[in-house]
N, C-alpha and C positions, 0 to 999 in steps of 0.2 A: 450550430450555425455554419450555412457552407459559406467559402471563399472564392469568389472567382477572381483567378489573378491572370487570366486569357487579356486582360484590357491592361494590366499594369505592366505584365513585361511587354506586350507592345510601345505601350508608351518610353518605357524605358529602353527600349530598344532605338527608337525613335532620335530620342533624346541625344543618346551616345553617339548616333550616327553623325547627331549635329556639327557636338563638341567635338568631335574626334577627325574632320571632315570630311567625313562619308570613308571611315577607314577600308570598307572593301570594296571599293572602287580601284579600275586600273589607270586610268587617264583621267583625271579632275579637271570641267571646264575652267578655267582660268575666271570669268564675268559668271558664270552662273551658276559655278559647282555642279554642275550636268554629270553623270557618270558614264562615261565611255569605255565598252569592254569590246569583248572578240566581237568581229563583225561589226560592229559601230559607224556611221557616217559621224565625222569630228567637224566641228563646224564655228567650232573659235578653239582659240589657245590654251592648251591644258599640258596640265604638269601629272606624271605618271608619281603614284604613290605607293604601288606594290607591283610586281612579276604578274604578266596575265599570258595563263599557256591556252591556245586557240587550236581547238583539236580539227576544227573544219572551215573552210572560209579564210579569207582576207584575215590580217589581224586589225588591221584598223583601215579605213575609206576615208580620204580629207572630201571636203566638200563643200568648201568654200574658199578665198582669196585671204591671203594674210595671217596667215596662220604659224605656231610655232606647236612645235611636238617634242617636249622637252622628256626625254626619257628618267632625269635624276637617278641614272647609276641604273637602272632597272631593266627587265628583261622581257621584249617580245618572242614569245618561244612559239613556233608552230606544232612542236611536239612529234609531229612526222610529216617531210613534206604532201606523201601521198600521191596522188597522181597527176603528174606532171607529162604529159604529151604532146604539147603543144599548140594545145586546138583553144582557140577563146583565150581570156584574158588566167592568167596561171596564178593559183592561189600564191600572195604576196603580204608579206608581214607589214608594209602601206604602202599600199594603192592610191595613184594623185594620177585623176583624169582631166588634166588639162587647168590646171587652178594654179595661180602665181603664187610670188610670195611666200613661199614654203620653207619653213625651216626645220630639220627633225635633228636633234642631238642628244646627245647624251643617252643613247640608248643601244642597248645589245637585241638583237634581231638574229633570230635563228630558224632552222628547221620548216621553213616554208619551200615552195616551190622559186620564187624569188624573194627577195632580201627587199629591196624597193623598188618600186615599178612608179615611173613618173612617165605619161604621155601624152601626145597631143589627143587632140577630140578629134576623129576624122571622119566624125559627122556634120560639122559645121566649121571645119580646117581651123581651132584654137588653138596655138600653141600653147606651149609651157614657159616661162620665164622667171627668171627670180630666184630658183629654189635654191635650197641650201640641204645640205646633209655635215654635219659637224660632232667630230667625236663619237663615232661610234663603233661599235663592232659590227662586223655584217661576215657570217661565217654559219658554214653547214648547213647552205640553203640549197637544193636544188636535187634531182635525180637523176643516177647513172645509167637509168632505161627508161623503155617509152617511145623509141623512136628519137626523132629529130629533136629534142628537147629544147624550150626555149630560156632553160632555167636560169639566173644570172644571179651575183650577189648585188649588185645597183643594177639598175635598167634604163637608160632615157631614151626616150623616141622625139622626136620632135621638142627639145628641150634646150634656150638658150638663156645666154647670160647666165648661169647658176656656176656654183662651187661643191667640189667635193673636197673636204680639208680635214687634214689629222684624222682619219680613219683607219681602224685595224679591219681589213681587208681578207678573207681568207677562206680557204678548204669549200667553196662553194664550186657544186658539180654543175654537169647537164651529159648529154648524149648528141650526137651525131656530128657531120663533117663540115655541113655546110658553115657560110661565113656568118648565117644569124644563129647558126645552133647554140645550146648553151655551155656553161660552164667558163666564163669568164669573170674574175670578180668585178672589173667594173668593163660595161657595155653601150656607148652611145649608137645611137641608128636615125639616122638624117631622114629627112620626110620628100620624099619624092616630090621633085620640084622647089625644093628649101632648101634641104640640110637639115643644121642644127648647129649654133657657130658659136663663137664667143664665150667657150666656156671654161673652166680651170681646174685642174685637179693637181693639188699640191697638199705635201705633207703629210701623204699616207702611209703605211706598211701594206703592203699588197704579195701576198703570197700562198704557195700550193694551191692553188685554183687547179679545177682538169686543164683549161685552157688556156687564154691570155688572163696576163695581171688587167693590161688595162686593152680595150679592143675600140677600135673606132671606124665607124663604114658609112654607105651612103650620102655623100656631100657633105660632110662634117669641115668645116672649116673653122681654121683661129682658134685654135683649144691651144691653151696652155698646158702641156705637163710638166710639175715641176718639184723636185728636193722630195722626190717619192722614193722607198725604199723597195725595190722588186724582186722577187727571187723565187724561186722553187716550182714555178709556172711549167703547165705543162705543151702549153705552144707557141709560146716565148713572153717578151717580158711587159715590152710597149709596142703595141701595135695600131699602125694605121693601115688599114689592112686594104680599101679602096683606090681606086687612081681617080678621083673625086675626093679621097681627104686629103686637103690642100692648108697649106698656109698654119699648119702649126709650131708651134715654139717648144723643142721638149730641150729642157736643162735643166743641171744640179739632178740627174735621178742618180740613185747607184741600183741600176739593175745588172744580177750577177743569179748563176745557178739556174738559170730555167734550162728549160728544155727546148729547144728550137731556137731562135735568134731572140739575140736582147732586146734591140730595137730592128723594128719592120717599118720602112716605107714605104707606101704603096699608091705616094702621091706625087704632086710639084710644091715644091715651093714650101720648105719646111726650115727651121733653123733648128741644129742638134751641136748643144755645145754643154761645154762644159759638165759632159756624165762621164759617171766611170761604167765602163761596162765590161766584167771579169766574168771569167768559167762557165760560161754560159756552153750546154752540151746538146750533146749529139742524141738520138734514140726520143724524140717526141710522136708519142701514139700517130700524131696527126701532122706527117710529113710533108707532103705539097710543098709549094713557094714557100709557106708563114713559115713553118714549121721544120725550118731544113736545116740541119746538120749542125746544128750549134754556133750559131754568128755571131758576133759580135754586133756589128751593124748592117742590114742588108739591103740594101737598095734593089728593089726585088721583081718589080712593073716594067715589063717593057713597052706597055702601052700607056703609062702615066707617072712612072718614077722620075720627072726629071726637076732641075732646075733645083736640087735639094746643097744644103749648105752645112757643111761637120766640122767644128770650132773646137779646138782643145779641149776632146774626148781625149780620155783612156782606155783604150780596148785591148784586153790583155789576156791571154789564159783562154781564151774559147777553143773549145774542141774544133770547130770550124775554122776559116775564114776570118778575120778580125775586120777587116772592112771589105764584101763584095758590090760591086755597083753591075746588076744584071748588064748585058751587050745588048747594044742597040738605044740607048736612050743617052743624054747629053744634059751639058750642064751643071751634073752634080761634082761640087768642088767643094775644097775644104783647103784648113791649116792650122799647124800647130799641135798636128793630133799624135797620140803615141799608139803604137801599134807595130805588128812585127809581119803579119801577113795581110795583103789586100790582092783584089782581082777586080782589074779593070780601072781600077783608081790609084789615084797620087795626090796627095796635098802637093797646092802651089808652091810651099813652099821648099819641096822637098823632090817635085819631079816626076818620082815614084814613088808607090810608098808612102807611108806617117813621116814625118818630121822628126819623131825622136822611137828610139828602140825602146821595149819593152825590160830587156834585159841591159839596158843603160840606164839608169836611173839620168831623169832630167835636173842639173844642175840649173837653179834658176842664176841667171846675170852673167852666165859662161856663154858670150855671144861666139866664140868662135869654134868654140865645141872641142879643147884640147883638151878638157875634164878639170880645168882650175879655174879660180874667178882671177885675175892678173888687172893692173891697170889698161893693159889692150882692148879687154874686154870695157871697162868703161867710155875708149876713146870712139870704140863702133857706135855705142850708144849714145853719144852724144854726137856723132854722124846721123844717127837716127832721127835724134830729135829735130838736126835743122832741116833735114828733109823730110818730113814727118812720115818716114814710115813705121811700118809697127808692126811688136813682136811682142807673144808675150811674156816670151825669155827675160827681155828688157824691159817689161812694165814691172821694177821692183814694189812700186805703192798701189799697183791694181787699180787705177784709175783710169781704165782703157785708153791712155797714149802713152807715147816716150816723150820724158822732154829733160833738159837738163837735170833738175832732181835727182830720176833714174841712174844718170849718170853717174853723179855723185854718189850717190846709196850703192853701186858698185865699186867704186873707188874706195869709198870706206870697207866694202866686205872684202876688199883684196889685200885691203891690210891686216885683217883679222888672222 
């Protein structure tokens, strides 16, 4: 008697697939167990249950509103970016054409031409809004020839309100000179006639990119950078590289070690306080304005750098410059900053120059600066407080004023 068992391991094939749910799938819909692999349009919320390596195409396409793209620890590998030249939209590990609500996390994303590409529609002028990128890796995306390459490790074009948080950021190339070429890990680009505003990027590690850590142009306004770790960059560290990006808040980074200036200006009307910005050097591929001479802080636009504000930074150790504010533009002031060489600037509070030396370690509550904390030093401070000015020597409880307290919490360290 023959056997045909052609109908029993299908079925048991079937079966396993069920119980097991759908074990060779790479993105699992969330509502429908749908199975989303390379090239896929995702179209509700799915949880990745194994590594999918995508040897051609997009790794994944969103395509709808509201969506989350939970990687669980798992790997989108492009396997070789391939050719990346700039022309049309650049194979991207996900692709989000203009759809809100986007959340991707927990996923490592490699080896494409871009890392993620979020943009508006600009066939029917849709923005982006909403989107989130959380916990992931984004590294060894992009190509070192090709021309003008637009390759990036994140990408938003027309993209507001969203966050980029706690990402390991990193070693992602591209090619050429201009300000949209690639090889920056992360790249916002404002929509002619909009921008792209209101956005945040905290909490990263961002490092050895070709180019910038983080790069921002075309009318970009209100980006928060913030408690991001930046280093080993190869044309410097935080850049706002337009005289249209206006009005951002960059604090708490420690950007140190790249190559061309720490932080780039290239706007009005920024608040840069409280970063450390050390060693930053000299010899970046891509010299120009961005890219020059290892600065600390560069105030770099003489067509649009003004009106910028630098709050007890540390800028210490650059091969360059520690603070230069280019000639010819006004308004940019500061206080309370350390640093040992600037050009063109002076904290108010100091004249010329930082407020405190690099190679004087800042003694907090030492208001007269004879290098001990003495009850003298309390007596200034509590001068301070009834005429409330303010110093942050003498905010011992960091509560941004002076006021009697201070005093006291002096008074006590001078007996110590």
């Amino acid at each position: 008697m023959k056997i045909d068992f052609t109908g029993r391991i299908l079925t048991i094939t079937l079966l396993l697939a069920l119980l097991t749910g759908n074990a060779y799938a790479g993105c699992v819909g969330d509502a429908t167990g749908t199975d989303y692999g390379c090239g896929d349009t995702v179209t509700e919320s799915c949880t990745f249950n194994e590594d999918l390596n995508c040897e051609s195409g997009h790794g994944l396409k969103i395509g709808a509103d509201n969506i989350t793209i939970d990687g669980n620890g798992h790997t989108l590998n492009g396997v070789a970016p391939g050719t990346c030249n700039g022309s049309g939209v650049e194979r991207s590990g996900i692709y989000n054409k203009a759809h809100d609500n986007i959340t991707i996390r927990n996923l490592e994303i490699a080896n494409f031409c871009t890392g993620i590409y979020s943009r508006y529609d600009d066939e029917i002028g849709d923005f982006v809004c909403e989107n989130a990128i959380e916990n992931c890796g984004i590294h060894h995306n992009g190509a070192a020839s090709g021309g003008n390459t637009t390759t990036q490790g994140i990408k938003w074009i027309g993209v507001f309100y969203s966050t980029i948080t706690n990402n390991q950021i990193h070693d992602n190339t591209g090619a050429g000179t201009a300000c949209t070429s690639g090889g920056n890990g992360i790249f916002i680009n404002g929509v002619s006639g909009y921008g792209a505003w209101n956005n945040t990027i905290t909490e990263n590690t961002i490092y050895n990119n070709t180019k910038g850590g983080f790069l921002t142009r075309m009318m970009c306004r209100d980006t928060t950078v913030s408690h991001n770790d930046v280093y080993g960059n190869g044309q410097g560290g935080i850049i706002l590289r337009c005289k249209k990006s206006a009005s951002h808040t960059i604090e708490e980074n420690n950007v140190h070690e790249n190559y061309g200036s720490g932080i780039f200006i290239g706007g009005p009307d920024s608040v840069i306080r409280h970063n450390t910005i050390t060693n930053n050097k000299n010899g970046s591929a891509y010299t120009g304005v961005v890219g020059k001479y290892g600065m600390g802080i560069n105030i770099g636009r003489n067509d649009g750098s003004y009106d910028n504000e630098m709050i007890s930074n540390t800028i210490c150790g650059n091969e360059g410059v520690d603070i230069e504010v280019c000639a010819g533009v006004t308004g940019n002031t500061g206080s309370e900053n350390t640093c040992d060489a600037t050009l063109n600037y002076g904290d108010t509070t100091a004249g010329s120059g930082c407020t405190y030396s690099c190679s004087k370690p800042v003694l907090k509550g030492d208001l007269n600066s004879d290098g001990v904390i003495t009850p003298a030093d309390a007596v200034i401070a509590l001068q301070m407080a009834a005429s409330g000015e303010y110093s942050g020597d003498a905010d011992m409880n960091e509560d941004d004023q002076v006021t009697s307290l201070d005093a006291l919490l002096i008074l006590q360290r001078s007996q110590q």
